[in-house]
C-alpha positions as CSV (number, residue, x, y, z in Angstrom):
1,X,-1.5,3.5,-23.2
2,X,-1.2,6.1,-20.3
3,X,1.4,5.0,-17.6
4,X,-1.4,5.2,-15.1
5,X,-3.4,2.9,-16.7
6,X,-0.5,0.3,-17.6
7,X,0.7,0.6,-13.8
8,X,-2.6,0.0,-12.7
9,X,-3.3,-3.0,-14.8
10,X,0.1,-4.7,-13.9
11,X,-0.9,-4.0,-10.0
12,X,-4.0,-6.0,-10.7
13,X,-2.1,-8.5,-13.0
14,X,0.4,-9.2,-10.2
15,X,-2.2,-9.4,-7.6
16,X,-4.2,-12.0,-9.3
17,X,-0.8,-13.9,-10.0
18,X,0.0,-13.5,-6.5
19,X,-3.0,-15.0,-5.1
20,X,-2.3,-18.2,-7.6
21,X,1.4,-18.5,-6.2
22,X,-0.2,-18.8,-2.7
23,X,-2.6,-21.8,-3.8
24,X,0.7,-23.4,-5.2
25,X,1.8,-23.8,-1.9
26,X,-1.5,-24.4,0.2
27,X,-2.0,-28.1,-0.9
28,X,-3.1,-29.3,2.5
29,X,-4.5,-33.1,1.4
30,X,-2.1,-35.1,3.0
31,X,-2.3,-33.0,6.3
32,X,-5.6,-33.5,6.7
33,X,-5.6,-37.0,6.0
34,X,-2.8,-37.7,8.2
35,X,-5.1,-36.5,11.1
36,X,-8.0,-39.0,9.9
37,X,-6.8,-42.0,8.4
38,X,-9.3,-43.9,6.7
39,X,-11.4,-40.6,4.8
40,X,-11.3,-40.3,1.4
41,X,-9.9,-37.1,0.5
42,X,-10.3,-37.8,-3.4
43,X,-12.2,-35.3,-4.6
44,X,-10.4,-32.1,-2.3
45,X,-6.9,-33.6,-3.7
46,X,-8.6,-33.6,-6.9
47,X,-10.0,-29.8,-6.2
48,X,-7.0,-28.8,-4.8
49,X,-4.3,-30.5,-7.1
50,X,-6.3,-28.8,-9.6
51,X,-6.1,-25.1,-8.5
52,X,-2.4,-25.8,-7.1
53,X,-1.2,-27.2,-10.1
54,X,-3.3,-27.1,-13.2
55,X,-4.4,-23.5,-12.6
56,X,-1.7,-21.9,-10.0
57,X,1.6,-23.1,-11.5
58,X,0.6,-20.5,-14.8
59,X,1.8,-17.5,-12.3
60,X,5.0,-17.8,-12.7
61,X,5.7,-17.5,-16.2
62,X,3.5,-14.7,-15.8
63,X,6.1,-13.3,-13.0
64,X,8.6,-14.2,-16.0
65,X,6.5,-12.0,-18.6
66,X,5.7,-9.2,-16.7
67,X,9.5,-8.8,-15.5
68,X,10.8,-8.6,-18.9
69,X,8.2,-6.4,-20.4
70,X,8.5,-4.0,-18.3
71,X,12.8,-4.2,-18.6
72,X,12.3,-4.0,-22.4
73,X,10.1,-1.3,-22.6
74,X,11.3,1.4,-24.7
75,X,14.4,-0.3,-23.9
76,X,17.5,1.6,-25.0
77,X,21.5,0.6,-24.6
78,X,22.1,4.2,-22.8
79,X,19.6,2.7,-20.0
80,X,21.0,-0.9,-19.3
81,X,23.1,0.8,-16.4
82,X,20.0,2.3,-15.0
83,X,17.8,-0.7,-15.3
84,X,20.5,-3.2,-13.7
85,X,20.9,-0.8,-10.7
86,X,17.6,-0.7,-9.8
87,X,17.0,-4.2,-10.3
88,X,19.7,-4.7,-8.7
89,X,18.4,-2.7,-5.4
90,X,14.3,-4.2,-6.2
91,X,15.5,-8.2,-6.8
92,X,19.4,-9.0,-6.0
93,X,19.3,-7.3,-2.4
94,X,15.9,-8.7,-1.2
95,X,16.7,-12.3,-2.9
96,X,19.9,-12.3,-0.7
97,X,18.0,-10.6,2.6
98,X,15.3,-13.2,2.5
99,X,17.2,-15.8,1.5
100,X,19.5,-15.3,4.9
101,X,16.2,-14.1,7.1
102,X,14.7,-17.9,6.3
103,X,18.0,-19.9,7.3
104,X,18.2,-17.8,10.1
105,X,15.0,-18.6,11.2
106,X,15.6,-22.7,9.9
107,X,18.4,-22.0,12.7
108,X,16.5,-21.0,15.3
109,X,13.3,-22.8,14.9
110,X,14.6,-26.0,14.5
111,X,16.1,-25.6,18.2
112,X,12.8,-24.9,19.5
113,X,11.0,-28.1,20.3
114,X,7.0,-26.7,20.2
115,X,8.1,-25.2,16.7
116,X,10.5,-28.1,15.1
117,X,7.3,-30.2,14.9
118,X,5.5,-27.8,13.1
119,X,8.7,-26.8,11.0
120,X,9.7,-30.8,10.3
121,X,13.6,-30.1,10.0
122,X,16.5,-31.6,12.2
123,X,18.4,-28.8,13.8
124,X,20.1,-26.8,10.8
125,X,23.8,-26.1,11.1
126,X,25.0,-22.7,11.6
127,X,28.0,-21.9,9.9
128,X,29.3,-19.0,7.2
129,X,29.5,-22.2,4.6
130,X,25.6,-23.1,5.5
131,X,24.8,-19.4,5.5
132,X,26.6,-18.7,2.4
133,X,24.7,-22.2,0.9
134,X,21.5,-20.7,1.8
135,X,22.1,-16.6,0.6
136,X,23.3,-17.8,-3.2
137,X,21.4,-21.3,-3.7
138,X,18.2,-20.2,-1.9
139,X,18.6,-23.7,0.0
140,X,16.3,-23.1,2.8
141,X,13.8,-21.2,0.8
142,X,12.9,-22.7,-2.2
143,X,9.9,-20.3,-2.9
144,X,12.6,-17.9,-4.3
145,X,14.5,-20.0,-6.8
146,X,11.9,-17.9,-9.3
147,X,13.9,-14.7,-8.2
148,X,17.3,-16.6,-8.7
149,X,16.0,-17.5,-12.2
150,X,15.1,-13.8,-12.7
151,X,18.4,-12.6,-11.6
152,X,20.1,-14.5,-14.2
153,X,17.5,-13.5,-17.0
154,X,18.3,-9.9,-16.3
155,X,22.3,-10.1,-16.4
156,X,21.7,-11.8,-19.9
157,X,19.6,-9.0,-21.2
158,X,21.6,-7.2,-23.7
159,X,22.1,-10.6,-25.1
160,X,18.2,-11.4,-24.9
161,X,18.1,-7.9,-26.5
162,X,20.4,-8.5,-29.3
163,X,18.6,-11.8,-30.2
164,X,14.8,-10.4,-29.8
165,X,15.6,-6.9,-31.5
166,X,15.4,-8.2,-34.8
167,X,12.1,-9.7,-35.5
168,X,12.8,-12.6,-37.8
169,X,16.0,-13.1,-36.3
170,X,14.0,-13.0,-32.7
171,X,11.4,-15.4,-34.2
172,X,13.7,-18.3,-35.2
173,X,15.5,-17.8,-31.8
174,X,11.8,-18.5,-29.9
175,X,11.7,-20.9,-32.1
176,X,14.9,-22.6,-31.4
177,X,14.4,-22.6,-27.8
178,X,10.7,-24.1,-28.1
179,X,12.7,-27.0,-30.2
180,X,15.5,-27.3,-27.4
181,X,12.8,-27.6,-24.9
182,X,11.0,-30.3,-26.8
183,X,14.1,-32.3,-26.6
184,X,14.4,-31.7,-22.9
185,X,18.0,-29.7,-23.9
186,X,18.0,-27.5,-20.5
187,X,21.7,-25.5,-18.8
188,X,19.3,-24.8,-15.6
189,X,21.0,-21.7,-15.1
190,X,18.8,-20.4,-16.5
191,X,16.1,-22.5,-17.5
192,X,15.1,-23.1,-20.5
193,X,11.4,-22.5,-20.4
194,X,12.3,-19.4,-18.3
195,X,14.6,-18.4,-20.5
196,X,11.5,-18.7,-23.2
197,X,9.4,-16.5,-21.6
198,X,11.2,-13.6,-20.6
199,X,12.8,-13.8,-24.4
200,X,8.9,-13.7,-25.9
201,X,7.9,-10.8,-23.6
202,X,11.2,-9.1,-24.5
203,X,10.4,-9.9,-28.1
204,X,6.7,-8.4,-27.4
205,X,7.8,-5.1,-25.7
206,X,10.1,-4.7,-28.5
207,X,8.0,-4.7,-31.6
208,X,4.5,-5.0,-30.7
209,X,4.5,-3.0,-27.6
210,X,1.1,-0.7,-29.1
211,X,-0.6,-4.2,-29.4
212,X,0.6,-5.5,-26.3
213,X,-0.4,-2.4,-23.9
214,X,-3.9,-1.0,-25.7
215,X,-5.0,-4.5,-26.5
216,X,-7.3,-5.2,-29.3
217,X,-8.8,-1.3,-29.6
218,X,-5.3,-0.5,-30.7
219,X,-6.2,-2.1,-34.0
220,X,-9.4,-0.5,-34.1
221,X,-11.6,-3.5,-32.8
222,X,-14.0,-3.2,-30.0
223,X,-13.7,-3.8,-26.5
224,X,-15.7,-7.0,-26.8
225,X,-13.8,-8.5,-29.2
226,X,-10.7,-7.7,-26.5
227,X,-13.0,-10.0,-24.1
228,X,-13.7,-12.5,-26.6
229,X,-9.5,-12.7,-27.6
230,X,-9.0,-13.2,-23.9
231,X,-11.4,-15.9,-23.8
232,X,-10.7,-17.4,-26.9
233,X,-7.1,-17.3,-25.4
234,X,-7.8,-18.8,-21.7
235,X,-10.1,-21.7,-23.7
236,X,-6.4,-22.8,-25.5
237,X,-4.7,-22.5,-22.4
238,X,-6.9,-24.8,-21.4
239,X,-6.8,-27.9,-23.8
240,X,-2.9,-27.0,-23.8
241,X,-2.4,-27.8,-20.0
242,X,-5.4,-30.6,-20.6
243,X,-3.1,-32.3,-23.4
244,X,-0.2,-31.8,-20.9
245,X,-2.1,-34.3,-18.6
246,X,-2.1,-36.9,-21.1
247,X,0.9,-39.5,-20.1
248,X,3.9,-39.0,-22.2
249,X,2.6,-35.8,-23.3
250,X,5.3,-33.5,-25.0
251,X,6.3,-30.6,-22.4
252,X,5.2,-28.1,-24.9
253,X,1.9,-28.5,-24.2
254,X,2.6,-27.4,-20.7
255,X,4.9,-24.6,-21.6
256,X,2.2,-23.5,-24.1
257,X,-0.2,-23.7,-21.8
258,X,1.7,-21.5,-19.6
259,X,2.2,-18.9,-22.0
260,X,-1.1,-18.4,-23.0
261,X,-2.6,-18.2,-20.1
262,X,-1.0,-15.4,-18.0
263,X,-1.0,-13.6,-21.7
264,X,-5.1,-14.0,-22.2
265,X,-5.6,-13.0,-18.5
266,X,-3.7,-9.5,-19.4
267,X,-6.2,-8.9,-22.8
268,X,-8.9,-9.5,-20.3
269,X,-7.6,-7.1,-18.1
270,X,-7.4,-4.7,-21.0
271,X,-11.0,-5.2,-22.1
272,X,-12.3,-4.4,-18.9
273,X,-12.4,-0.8,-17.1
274,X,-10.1,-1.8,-14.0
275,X,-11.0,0.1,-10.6
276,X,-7.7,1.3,-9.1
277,X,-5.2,-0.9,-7.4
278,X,-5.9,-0.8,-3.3
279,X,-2.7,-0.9,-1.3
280,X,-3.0,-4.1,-0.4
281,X,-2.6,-5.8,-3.9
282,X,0.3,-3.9,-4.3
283,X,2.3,-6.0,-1.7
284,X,3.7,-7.8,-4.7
285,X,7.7,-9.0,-3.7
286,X,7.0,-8.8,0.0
287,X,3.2,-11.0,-0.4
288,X,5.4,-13.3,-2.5
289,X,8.6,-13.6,-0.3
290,X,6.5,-14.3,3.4
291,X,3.4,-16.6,2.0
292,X,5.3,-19.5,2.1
293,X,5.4,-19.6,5.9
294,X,2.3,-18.0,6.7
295,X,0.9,-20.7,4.2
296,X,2.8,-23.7,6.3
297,X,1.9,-22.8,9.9
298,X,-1.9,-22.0,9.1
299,X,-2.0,-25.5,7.0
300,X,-0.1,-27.4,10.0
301,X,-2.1,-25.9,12.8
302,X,-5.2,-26.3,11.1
303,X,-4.3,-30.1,10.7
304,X,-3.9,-30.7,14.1
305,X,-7.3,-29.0,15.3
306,X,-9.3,-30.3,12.4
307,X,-7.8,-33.8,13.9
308,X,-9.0,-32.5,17.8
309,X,-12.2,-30.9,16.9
310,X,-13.9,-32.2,13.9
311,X,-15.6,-35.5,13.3
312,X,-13.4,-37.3,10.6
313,X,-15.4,-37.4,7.8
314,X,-15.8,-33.7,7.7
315,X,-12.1,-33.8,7.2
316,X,-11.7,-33.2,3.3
317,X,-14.6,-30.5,3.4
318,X,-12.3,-28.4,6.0
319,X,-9.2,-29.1,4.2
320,X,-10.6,-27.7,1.1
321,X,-12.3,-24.5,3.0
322,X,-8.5,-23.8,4.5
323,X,-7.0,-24.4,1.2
324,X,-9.7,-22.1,-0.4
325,X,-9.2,-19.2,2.0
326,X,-5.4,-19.4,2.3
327,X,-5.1,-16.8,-0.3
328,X,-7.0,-13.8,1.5
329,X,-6.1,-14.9,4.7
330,X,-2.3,-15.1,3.8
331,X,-2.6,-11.3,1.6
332,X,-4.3,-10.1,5.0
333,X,-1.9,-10.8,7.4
334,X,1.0,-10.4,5.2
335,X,-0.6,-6.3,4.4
336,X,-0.8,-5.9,8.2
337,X,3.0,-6.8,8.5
338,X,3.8,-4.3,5.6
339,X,1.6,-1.8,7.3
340,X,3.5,-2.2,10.3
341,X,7.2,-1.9,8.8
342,X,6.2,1.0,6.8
343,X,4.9,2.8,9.7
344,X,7.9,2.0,12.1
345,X,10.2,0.9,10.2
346,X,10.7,2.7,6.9
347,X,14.0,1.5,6.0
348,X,13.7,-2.6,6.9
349,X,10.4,-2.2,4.6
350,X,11.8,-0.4,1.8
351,X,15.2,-3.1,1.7
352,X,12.5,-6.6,1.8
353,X,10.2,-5.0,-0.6
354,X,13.1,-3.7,-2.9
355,X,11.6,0.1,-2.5
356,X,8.5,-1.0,-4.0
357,X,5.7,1.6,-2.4
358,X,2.1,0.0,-1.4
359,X,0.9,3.7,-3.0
360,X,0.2,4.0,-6.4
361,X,2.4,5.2,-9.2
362,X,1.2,8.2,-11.2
């Protein structure tokens, strides 16, 4: 595939991932409700907690597969030294940044009465242990425990590499890791279903890497029958996270699930002529790293004037309209503040987006 057309389809890939991160965390329900006792909010927690859950919680694998592809890709030992430095510029130095800018901001927010209530934290200590706590554990921002899974997925790559390079070898090792997460086997650091990902989209980059980038035209089929793999592929997602609901279910189903999903939404992707990325889908670390707060205080503050100005039983309807905007209002405001560092300052923006560029790559 030409670069510019794999850039451009991982801009759109991590933009449509993005948005599902942000419905992740814009489950409002119990806001709402708390503000009109008595409504029934079933069917918006049943909308919602679908989206949120069901649907949204397939984005970060997808993080998970997209990262490693693009480590492993025409991956050679002679650039492991390369590849960790710039990761380690891109993902360690904004993980540890953020991670201190959102205890910082615990610190002072939870000594400001008109904001404590909307934060919900007793005063946070301030001290190098707490601030230390926070920088390596990500203890006040939990959004970004994906980032500290990363981390360690990319110090382990030559030994991801060694496993995946051979392909039977590679095969029994997926398959060894789908049997330890059957049986719930998991070291945490990282995890094991993490760990299964980013080994299956090493293993792809690795040996099927014409497959995985032209999609099905590579192999001489049409461009419909890319759409109709996609399809075929988001339809087995589908009973795979539907099986996962079942009580008791095995967690492969969800980890299945999970796989194919963010992997049938790329084959789309290829059997479609993508326009080009716009700046503002290319936000990608920085959309990720301040949703989670932009998310909170629109949720909260719509609560309270839902609960002022809106007869109660119009609650779940305006719970489900906030929860259903969230996403563009969250990638607008969050592309004005990038806007605004780039312009005046270069140098914060380029250390909390890890030099990533809102232009396009050629």
């Amino acid at each position: 595939m030409e670069e510019k057309l794999f850039r451009n389809r991982v801009a759109w890939m991590m933009f449509l991932l993005s948005i599902l991160v942000i419905w992740v965390h814009s489950y409002n329900v119990e806001l709402f409700a708390g503000r009109a006792p008595g409504v029934s909010f079933e069917q918006a927690a049943g909308l919602e907690t679908f989206l949120s859950v069901t649907v949204g919680q397939i984005a970060v694998p997808g993080f998970f597969l997209l990262s490693s592809y693009q480590f492993f890709r025409g991956f050679a030992w002679d650039q492991l030294a390369g590849k960790w430095k710039r990761r380690f510029f891109s993902i360690a130095v904004p993980y540890a940044v953020w991670n201190l800018l959102y205890y910082l901001g615990y610190v002072i927010a939870t000594r400001l009465p008109a904001v404590r209530a909307v934060v919900g934290k007793e005063p946070v200590p301030f001290s190098a242990g707490e601030m230390v706590r926070a920088v390596l554990d990500y203890a006040y921002a939990p959004v970004f425990w994906y980032l500290y899974q990363l981390i360690l997925l990319i110090f382990l790559s030559p030994a991801i590499y060694l496993l995946m390079k051979r392909r039977i070898l590679g095969l029994a090792v997926l398959a060894a890791m789908l049997a330890a997460i059957h049986f719930h086997l998991d070291t945490g650091r990282p995890n094991m279903d993490a760990l299964f990902y980013y080994s299956f989209a090493a293993y792809m980059a690795l040996h099927f890497r014409d497959a995985a980038e032209s999609g099905p035209g590579a192999l001489g089929r049409s461009r419909g029958a890319g759409f109709g793999l996609g399809a075929a592929g988001l339809l087995l997602a589908a009973y795979c996270l539907f099986r996962a609901l079942t009580p008791g279910a095995d967690v492969l189903w969800t980890v299945c699930g999970r796989l194919l999903a963010p992997v049938s939404l790329w084959i789309l992707l290829g059997a479609v002529s993508l326009p080009e990325s716009r700046p503002w889908m290319r936000q990608s670390l920085f959309l990720y790293a301040v949703h989670f707060v932009i998310v909170r205080f629109v949720n909260k503050g719509a609560a309270l004037a839902v609960g002022r100005l809106i007869p109660a039983g119009l609650a779940g309807i305006a719970a489900v309209v906030v929860f259903l905007l969230l996403p563009a209002f969250t990638a607008a405001v969050s592309y004005g503040m990038a806007l605004a560092l780039n312009r005046w300052a270069p140098s914060v923006w380029r250390v909390l987006s890890g030099g990533r560029s809102l232009e396009r790559k050629n």
